[in-house]
BADO-757496 format. One record per residue: residue in three letters; x, y, z of N, C-alpha, C in turn. Coordinates in steps of 0.1 Angstrom, whole numbers, plus 5000, padded with zeros to 4 digits. Layout:
N
alaXYZXYZXYZ...
REM end
This chain:
194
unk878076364603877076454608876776564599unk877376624596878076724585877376714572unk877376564567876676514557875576554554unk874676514569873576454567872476614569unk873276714574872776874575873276934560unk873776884553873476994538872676854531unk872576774532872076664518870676724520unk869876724527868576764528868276924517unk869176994521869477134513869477114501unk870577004497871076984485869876924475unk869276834478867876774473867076854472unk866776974487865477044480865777204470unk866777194466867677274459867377234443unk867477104446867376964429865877014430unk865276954434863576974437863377084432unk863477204442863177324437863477334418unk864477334412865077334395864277244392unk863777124392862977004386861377104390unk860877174401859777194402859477314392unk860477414385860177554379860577444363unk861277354360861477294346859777224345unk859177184354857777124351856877254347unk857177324355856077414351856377524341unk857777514342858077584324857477504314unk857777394313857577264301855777264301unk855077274314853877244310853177364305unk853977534310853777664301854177654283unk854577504281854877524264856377564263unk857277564273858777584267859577524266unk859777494251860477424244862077384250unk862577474257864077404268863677324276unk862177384288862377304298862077134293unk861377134277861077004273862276884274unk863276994266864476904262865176884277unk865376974284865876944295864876814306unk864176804303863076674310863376574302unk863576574286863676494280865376424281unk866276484282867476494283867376444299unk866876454310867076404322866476294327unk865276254318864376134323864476004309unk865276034296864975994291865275844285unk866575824295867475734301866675654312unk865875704319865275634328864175534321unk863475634314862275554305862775454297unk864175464291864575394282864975234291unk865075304303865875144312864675104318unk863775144317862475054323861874984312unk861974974300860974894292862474794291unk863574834293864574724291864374634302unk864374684314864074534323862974474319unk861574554310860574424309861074384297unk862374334293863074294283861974304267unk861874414264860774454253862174404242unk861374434232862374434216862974634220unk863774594209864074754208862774864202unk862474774191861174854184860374874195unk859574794206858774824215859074904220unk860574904226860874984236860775134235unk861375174220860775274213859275304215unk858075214215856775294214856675264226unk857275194238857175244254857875404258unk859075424247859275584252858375644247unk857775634236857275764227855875744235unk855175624242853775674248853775714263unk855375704264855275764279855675924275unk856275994266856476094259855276164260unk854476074253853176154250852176154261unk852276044272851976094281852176214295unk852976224292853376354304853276454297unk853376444281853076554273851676654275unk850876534276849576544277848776584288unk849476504300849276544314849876624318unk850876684319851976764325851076894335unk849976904333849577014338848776984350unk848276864348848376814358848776704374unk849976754369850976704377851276764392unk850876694404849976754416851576814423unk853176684417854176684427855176694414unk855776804409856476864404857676784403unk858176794418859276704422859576574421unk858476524416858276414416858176334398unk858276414391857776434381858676254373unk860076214376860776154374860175974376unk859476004393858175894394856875814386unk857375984378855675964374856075944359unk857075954354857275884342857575704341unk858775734352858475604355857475494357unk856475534367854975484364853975494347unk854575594340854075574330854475494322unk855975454325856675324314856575224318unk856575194330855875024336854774974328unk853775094332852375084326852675034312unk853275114302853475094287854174984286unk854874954293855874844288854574644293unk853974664307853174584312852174544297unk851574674294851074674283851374624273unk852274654264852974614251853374484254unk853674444268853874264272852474164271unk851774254276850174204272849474194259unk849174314251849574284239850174184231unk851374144234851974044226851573894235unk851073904246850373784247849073754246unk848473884242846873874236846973814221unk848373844210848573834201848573674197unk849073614210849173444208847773354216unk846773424217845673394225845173304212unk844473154212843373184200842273274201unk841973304190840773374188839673324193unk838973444201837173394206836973474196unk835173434204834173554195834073644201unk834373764196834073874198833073944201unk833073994214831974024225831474194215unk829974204219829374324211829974414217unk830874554208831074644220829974724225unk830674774234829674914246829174974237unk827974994237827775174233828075244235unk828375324231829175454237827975594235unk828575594252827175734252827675874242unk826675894241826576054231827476194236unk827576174247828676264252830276204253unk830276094252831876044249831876024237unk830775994228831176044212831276134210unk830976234212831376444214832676434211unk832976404226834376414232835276334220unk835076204219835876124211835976244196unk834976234190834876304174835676524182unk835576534187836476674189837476634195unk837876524200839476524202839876454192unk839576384185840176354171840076414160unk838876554164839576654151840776724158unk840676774167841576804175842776774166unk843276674171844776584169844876624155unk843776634146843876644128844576744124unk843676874133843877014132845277044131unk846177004143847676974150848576934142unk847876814134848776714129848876814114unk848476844107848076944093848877074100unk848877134114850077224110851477234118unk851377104118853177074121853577084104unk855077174110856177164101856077044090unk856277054073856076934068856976834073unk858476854077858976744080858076624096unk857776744103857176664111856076604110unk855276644104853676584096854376444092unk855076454083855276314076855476244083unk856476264093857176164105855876094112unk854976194117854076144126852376104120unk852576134109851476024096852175924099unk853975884093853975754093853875684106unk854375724117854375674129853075624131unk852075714128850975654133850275584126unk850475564111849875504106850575334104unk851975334102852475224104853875234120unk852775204131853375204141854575134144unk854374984135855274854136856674874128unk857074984122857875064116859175044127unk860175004118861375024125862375164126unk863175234132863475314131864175334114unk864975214112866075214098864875214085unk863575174091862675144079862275314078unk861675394090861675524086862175604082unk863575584084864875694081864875614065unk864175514057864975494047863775554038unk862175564047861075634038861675754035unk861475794044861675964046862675994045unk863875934040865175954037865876114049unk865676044062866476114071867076064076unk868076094089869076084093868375964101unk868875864110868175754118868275854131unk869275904131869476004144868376104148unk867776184141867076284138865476274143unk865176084136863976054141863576084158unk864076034165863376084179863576204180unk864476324179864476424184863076554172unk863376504162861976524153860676474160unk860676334164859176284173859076404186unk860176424191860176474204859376644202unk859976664193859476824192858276804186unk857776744173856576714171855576674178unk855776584188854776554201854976674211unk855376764212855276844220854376974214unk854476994201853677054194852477004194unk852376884192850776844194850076804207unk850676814216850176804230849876974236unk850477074228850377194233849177234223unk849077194213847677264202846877184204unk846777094209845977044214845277034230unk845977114238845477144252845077274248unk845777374240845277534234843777474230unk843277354226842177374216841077344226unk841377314240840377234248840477124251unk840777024240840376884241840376824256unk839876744261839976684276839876754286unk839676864288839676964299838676944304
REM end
């Protein structure tokens, strides 16, 4: 009986700490990142494993669920919840990157004409991809490089990057981690998507 009158306390105690780390991290502070990253990051890592991804995948199922809460974080309605909501982001990524590789073995059709795209989502598209340019030119040089190559050769193994950029293999995620966090912050400072 005893139990079951502090557990309730105890949780909204956890809650409460998880609810002031969200809205530190989505104020731009660089602890409450690591500490989100450090407590969820094990989670995200064990959900693209049950959709039995490669390792490499699994990798761009963390780094797009990374960049997504990076990106959203502000608007995040349940604080407490925040652990949910990564989760839902790595199913999504990993469902994804499963699709993907079964779109990869599809034969080829003909390729349907795309949409036009109205004049105000070309706006938006062409200023949020200067956006990202602006960001990416003033990260730190070590991190520019990382996240040129990342993005330009996504299919990159971690041992293949650590052997371009002659760094540690260790170093790469926690370099991606701060780097994406810089560019999700200069890039909500600049407008983009609001």
């Amino acid at each position: 009986m005893l139990h079951h009158q502090i557990r309730p306390h105890i949780d909204h105690a956890h809650s409460e700490r998880l609810d002031r780390l969200v809205h530190r991290a989505a104020a731009h502070d660089e602890h409450a990142w690591d500490a989100l990253f450090r407590r969820f990051d094990a989670r995200v890592r064990a959900v693209a494993r049950a959709h039995r991804l490669s390792p490499h995948d699994a990798e761009d199922v963390a780094q797009a669920t990374w960049i997504g809460l990076l990106t959203h974080i502000g608007k995040v309605r349940e604080p407490d919840h925040v652990g949910a909501y990564v989760h839902t982001i790595a199913r999504r990524e990993s469902l994804r990157k499963i699709g993907g590789r079964r779109s990869e073995t599809l034969p080829e059709r003909e390729p349907s004409a795309p949409a036009e795209e109205e004049p105000e989502a070309q706006l938006l598209r062409a200023e949020r991809d200067g956006s990202l340019e602006a960001a990416l030119d003033a990260l730190p040089p070590h991190q520019r490089r990382l996240m040129r190559l990342l993005l330009a050769e996504p299919e990159l193994s971690y041992r293949d990057v650590a052997d371009r950029l002659e760094m540690p293999i260790g170093s790469i995620g926690p370099t991606r981690a701060r780097a994406l966090e810089r560019l999700a912050r200069d890039v909500r400072l600049a407008g983009v998507g609001d």
